[in-house]
KOLSE-492417 format. One record per residue (C-alpha): residue number from 0; x, y, z. Coordinates in steps of 0.001 Angstrom, whole numbers. Example, Ala and Ser with C-alpha at 12.3 -4.5 7.8 and 13.67 -1.06 7.14 Angstrom:
<pts>
[pt 0 [12300 -4500 7800]];
[pt 1 [13670 -1060 7140]];
</pts>
This chain:
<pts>
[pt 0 [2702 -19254 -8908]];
[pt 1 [1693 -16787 -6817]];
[pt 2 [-434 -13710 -7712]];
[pt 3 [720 -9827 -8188]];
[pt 4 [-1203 -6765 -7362]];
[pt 5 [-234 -3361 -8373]];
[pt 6 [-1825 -424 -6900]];
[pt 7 [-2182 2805 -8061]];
[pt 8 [-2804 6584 -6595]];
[pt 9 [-1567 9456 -5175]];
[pt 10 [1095 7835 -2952]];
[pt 11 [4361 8662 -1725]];
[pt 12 [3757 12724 -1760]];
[pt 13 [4148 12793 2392]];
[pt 14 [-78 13200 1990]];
[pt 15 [-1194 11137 5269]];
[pt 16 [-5079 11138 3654]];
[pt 17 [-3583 9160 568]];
[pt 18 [-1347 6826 2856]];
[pt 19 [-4171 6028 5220]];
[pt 20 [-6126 4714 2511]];
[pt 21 [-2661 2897 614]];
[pt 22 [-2278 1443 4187]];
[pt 23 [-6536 123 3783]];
[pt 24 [-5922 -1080 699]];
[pt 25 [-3133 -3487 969]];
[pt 26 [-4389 -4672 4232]];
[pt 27 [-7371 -5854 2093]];
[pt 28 [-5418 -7299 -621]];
[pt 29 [-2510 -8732 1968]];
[pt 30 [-5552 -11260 2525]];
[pt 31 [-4915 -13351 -353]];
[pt 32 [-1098 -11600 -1890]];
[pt 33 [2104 -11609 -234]];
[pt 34 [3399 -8053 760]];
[pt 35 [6429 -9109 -1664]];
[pt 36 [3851 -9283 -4407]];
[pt 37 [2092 -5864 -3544]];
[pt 38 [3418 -2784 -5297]];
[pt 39 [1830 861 -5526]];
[pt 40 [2648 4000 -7724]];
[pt 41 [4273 5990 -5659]];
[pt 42 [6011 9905 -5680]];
[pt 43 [8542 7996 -3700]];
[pt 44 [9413 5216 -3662]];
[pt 45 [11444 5043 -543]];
[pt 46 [8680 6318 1334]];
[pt 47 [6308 3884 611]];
[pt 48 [8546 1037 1242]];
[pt 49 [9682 2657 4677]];
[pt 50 [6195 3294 5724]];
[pt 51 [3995 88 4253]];
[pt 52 [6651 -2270 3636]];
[pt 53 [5647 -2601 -82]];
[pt 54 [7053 -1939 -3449]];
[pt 55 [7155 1422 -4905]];
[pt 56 [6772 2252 -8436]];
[pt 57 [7796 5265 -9593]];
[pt 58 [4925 7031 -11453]];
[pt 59 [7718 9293 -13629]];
[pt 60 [9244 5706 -15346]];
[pt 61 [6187 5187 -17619]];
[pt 62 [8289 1822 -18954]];
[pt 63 [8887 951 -15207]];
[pt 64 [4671 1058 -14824]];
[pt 65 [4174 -518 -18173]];
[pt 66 [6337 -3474 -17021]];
[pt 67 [4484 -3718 -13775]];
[pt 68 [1028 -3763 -15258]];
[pt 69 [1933 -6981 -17638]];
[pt 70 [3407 -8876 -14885]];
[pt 71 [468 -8307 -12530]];
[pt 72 [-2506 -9998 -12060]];
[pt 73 [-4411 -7384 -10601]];
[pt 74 [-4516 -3503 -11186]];
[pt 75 [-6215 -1946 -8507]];
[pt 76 [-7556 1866 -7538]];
[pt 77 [-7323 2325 -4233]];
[pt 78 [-9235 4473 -2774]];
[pt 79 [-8950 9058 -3605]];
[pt 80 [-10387 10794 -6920]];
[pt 81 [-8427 9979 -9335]];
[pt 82 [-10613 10362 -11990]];
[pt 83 [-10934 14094 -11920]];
[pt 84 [-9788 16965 -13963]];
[pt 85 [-9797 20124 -11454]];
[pt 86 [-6082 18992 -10733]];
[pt 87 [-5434 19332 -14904]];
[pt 88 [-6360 17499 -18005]];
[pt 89 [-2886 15149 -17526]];
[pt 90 [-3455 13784 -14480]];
[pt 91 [-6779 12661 -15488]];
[pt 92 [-5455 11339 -18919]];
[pt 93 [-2366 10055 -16956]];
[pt 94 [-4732 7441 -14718]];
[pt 95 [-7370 6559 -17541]];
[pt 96 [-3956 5792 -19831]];
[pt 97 [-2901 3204 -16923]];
[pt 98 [-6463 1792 -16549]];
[pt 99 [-7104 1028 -19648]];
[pt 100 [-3209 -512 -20256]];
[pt 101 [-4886 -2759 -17795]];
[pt 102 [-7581 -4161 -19660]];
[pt 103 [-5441 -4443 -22766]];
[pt 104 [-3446 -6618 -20770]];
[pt 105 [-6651 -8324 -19638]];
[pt 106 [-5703 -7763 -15764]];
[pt 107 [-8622 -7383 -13407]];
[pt 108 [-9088 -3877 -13032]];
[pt 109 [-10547 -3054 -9674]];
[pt 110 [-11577 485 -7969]];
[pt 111 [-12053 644 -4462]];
[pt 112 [-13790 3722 -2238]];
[pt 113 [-13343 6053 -5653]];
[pt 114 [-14756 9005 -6186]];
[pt 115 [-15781 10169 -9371]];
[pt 116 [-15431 13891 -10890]];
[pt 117 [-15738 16842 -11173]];
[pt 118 [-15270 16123 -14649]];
[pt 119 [-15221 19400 -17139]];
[pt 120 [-15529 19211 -20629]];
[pt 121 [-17850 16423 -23165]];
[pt 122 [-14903 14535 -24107]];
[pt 123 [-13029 13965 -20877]];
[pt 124 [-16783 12771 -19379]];
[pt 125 [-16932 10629 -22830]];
[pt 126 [-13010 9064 -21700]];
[pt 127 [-13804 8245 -18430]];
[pt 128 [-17407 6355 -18516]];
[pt 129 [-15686 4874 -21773]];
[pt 130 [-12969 3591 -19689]];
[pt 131 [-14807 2853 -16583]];
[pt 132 [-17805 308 -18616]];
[pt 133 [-14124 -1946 -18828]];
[pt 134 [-13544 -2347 -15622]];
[pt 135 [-14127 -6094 -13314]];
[pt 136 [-15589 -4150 -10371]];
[pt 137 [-15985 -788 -9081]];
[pt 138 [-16919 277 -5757]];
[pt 139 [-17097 4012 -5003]];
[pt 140 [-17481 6495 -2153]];
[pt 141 [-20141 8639 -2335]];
[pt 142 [-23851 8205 -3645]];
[pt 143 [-23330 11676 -6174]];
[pt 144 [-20329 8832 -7572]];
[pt 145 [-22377 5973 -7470]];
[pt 146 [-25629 7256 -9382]];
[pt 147 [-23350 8871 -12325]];
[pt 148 [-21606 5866 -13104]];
[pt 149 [-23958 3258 -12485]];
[pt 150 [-26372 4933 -15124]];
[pt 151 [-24202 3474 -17537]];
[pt 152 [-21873 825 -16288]];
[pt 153 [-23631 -2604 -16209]];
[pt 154 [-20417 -4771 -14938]];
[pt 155 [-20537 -5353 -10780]];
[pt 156 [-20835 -1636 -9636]];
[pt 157 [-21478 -836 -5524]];
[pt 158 [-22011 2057 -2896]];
[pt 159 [-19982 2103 -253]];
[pt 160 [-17964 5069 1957]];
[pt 161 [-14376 5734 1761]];
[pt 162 [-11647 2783 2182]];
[pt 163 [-10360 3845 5760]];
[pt 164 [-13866 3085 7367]];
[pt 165 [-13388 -352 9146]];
[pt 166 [-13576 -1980 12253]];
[pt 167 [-10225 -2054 14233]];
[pt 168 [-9939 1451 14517]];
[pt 169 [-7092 1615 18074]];
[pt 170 [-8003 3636 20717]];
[pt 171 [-5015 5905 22043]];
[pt 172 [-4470 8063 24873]];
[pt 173 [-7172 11032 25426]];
[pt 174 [-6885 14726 26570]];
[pt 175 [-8566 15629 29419]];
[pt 176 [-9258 19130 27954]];
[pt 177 [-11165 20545 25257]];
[pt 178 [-9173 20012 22187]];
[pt 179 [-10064 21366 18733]];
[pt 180 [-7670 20148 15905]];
[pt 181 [-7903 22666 13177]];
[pt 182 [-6562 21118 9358]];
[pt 183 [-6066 23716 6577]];
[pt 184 [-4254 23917 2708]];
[pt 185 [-3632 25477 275]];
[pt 186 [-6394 26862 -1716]];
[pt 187 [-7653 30061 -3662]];
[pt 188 [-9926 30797 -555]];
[pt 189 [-11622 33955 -182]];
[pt 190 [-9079 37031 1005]];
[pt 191 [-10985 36916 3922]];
[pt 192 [-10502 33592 5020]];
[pt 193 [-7367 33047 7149]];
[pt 194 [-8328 36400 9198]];
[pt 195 [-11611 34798 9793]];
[pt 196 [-9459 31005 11148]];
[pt 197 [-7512 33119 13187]];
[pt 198 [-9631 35155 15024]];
[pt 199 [-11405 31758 15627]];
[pt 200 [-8231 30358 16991]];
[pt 201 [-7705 33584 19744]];
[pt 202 [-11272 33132 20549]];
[pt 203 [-10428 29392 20864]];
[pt 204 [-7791 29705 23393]];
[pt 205 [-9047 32790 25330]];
[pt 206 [-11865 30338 26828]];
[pt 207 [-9246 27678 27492]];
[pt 208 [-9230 25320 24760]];
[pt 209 [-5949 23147 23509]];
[pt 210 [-5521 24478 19926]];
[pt 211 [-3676 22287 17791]];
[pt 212 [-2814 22791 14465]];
[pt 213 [-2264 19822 11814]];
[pt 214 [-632 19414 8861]];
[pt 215 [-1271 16587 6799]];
[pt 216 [811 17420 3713]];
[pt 217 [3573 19657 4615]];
[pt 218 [4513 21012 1227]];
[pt 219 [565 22583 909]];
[pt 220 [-566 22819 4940]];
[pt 221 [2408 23870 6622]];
[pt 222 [2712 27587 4917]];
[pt 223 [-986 28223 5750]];
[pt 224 [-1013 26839 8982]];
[pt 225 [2044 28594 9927]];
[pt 226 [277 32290 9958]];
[pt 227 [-1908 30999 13194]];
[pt 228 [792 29525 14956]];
[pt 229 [2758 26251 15799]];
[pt 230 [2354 23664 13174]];
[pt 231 [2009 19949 13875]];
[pt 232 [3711 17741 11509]];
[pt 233 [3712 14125 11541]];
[pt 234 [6518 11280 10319]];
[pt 235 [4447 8632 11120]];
[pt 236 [305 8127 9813]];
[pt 237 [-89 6502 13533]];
[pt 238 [559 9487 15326]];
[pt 239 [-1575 11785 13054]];
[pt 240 [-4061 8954 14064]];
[pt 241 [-3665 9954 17380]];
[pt 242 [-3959 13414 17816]];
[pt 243 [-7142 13021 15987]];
[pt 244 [-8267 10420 17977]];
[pt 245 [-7380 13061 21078]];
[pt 246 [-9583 15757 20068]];
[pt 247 [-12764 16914 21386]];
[pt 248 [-13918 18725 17503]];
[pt 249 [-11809 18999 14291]];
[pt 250 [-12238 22256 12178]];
[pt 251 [-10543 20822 8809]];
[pt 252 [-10367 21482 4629]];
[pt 253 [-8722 17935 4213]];
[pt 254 [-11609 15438 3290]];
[pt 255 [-8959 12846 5295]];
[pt 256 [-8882 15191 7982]];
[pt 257 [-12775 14592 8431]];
[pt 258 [-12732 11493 7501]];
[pt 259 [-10184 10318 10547]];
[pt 260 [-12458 12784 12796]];
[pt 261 [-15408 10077 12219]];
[pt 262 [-13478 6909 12279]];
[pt 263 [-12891 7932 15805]];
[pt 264 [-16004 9381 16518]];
[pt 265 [-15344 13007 17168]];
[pt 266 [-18069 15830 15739]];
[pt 267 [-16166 18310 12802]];
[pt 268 [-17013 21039 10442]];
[pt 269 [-16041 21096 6918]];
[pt 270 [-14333 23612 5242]];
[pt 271 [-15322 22703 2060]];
[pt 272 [-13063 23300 -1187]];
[pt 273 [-14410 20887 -3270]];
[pt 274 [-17322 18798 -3541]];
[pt 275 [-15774 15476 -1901]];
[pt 276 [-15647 17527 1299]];
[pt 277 [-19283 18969 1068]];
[pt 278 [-20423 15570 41]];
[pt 279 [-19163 13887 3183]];
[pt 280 [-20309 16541 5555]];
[pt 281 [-23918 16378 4945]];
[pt 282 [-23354 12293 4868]];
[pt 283 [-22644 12691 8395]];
[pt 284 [-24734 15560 8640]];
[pt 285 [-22159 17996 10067]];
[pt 286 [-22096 21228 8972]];
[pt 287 [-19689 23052 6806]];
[pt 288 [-18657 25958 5054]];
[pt 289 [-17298 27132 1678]];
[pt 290 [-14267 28501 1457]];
[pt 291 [-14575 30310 -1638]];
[pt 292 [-17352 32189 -79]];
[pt 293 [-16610 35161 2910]];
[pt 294 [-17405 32808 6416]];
[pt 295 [-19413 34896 8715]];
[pt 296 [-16563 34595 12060]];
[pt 297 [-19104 34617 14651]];
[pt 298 [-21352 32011 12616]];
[pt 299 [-18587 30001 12338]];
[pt 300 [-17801 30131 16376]];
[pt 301 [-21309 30000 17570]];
[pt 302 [-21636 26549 15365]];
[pt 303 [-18471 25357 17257]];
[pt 304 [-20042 26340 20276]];
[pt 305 [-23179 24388 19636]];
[pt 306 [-21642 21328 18909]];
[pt 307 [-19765 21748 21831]];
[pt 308 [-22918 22366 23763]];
[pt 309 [-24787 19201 22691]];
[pt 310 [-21553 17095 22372]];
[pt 311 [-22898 13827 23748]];
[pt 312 [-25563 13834 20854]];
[pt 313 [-23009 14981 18156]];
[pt 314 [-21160 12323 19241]];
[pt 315 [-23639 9610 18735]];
[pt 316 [-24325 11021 15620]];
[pt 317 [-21269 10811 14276]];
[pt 318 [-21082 7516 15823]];
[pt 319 [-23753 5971 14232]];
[pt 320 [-22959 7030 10567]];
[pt 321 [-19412 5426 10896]];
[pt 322 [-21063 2433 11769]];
[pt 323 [-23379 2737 8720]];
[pt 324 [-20111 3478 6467]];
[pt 325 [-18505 -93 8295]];
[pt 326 [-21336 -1996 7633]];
[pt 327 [-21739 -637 4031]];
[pt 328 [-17603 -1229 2783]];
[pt 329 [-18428 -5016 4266]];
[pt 330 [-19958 -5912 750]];
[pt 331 [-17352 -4219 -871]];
[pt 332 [-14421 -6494 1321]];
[pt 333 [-16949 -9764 966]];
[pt 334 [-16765 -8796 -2843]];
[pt 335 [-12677 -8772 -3088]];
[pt 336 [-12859 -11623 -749]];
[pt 337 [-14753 -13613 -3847]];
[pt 338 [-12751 -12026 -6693]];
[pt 339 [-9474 -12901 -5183]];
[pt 340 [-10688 -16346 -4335]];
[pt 341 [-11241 -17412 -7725]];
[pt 342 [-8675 -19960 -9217]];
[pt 343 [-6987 -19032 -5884]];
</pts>
């Protein structure tokens, strides 16, 4: 008979961060399971099957998820933070719920390039390491992640980076000018914030650079974006791929946004509205800047301008951490490898 994996996550909202790392995920598992016998949570189920040729499960049908997680044989995280109550209190007690169906069940509950937190409150903490000593094998993003939960956890636990860090990254077509790709959402930003983007963006294009700004969820980027001019929006994950991949320096919010910038080896800055993004920044030690906080417009430029100005050393900068973030998800893929490989 063969085995069933069921993934879960925020999937199927049109959020090209979540689907890059949906599309990492069952490339892993596709290893060992059948795309028939993949299925993910999804917002939409149409979408996911249109765009990864999988299974959606919608995440409203509470039976429909209950009936996947007995019939599977694996329940696995893939990739994001969901374990984190800044969104609210339900979504967090909506994915710990799932989680620990799973090991009533007895599945093998598996998360892969998580990241943990922020947590608020004692008893939501108290849930989640609860839940999270239960699990087969964990493998999260961050080190901040890594050192809170493997204070307590003693089952198979490791460090890695986030899932969409491996090697067969494709190479598209490049610009021959300077192109910055500027990401933003929405946030509760300072007031001063957009005036300060947009008087980066006339700056920008008054010394000749290609502008181009990118939406990566529609229903949150697109309204922002839309105050500094034409948006870029994107049906397909590929072609989001590679506009990134044509840039010279992405300005972007969107932890995914950064995250593609150093997959294909291009410099960023952070604009940092929670701690995933700040986190990741100084990984790859490029700076960033809080948006809650007023950004100083010509500190902002002249960093641009620096990186800009030593680009060939950014470059193999950001080079050389992606390799370190390849070579450190390679236990984490050697581990699967193992797990699915029993009574295979």
């Amino acid at each position: 008979m063969s085995r069933k994996a069921f993934i879960i996550g925020y999937y199927g909202s049109e959020n090209w961060g979540d689907e890059l790392i949906l599309s990492k995920t069952i490339k892993m598992l596709n290893k060992h399971i059948l795309l028939d016998d993949i299925s993910a949570l999804s917002y939409s189920v149409d979408h996911t099957a249109k765009h990864h040729g999988i299974r959606g499960v919608s995440r409203n049908h509470f039976l429909g998820i209950l009936k996947e997680i007995i019939k599977t044989d694996y329940l696995v995280g893939g990739g994001g933070s969901m374990l984190q109550n800044v969104t609210s209190n339900r979504s967090l007690l909506y994915y710990l719920v799932i989680l620990n169906l799973g090991v009533i069940f007895r599945k093998k509950v598996i998360l892969l390039g998580n990241g943990m937190g922020p947590i608020q409150g004692k008893w939501q903490e108290w849930c989640v390491k609860k839940t999270l000593k239960k699990l087969h094998y964990v493998h999260l993003r961050d080190p901040l992640s890594y050192d809170w939960v493997s204070e307590y956890r003693k089952a198979p636990t490791t460090l890695g980076c986030d899932l969409a860090f491996e090697d067969t990254r494709p190479k598209l077509k490049q610009y021959s000018e300077h192109h910055i790709v500027i990401n933003l959402r929405q946030w509760h930003c300072h007031p001063s914030f957009l005036d300060v983007i947009k008087q980066v963006v006339i700056r920008l294009k008054s010394k000749g650079y290609l502008v181009s700004l990118v939406s990566m969820q529609d229903k949150q980027d697109r309204s922002v974006l839309e105050v500094l001019g034409e948006v870029q929006c994107f049906n397909r994950l590929e072609d989001l791929m590679a506009m990134i991949d044509s840039s010279t320096l992405v300005l972007g919010m969107r932890l995914h946004a950064l995250v593609l910038a150093s997959m294909y080896e291009k410099p960023f800055i952070g604009l940092s509205y929670d701690p995933k993004v700040s986190q990741f920044c100084e990984t790859f030690e490029q700076p960033y800047f809080e948006v809650n906080h007023p950004i100083n417009e010509e500190e902002l430029f002249n960093t641009m301008d620096a990186i800009l100005g030593e680009y060939e050393d950014q470059v193999n900068k950001v080079a050389k951490k992606t390799q370190s973030c390849i070579l450190a998800n390679e236990q984490m893929i050697n581990d699967i490898d193992e797990i699915m490989g029993e009574n295979a």
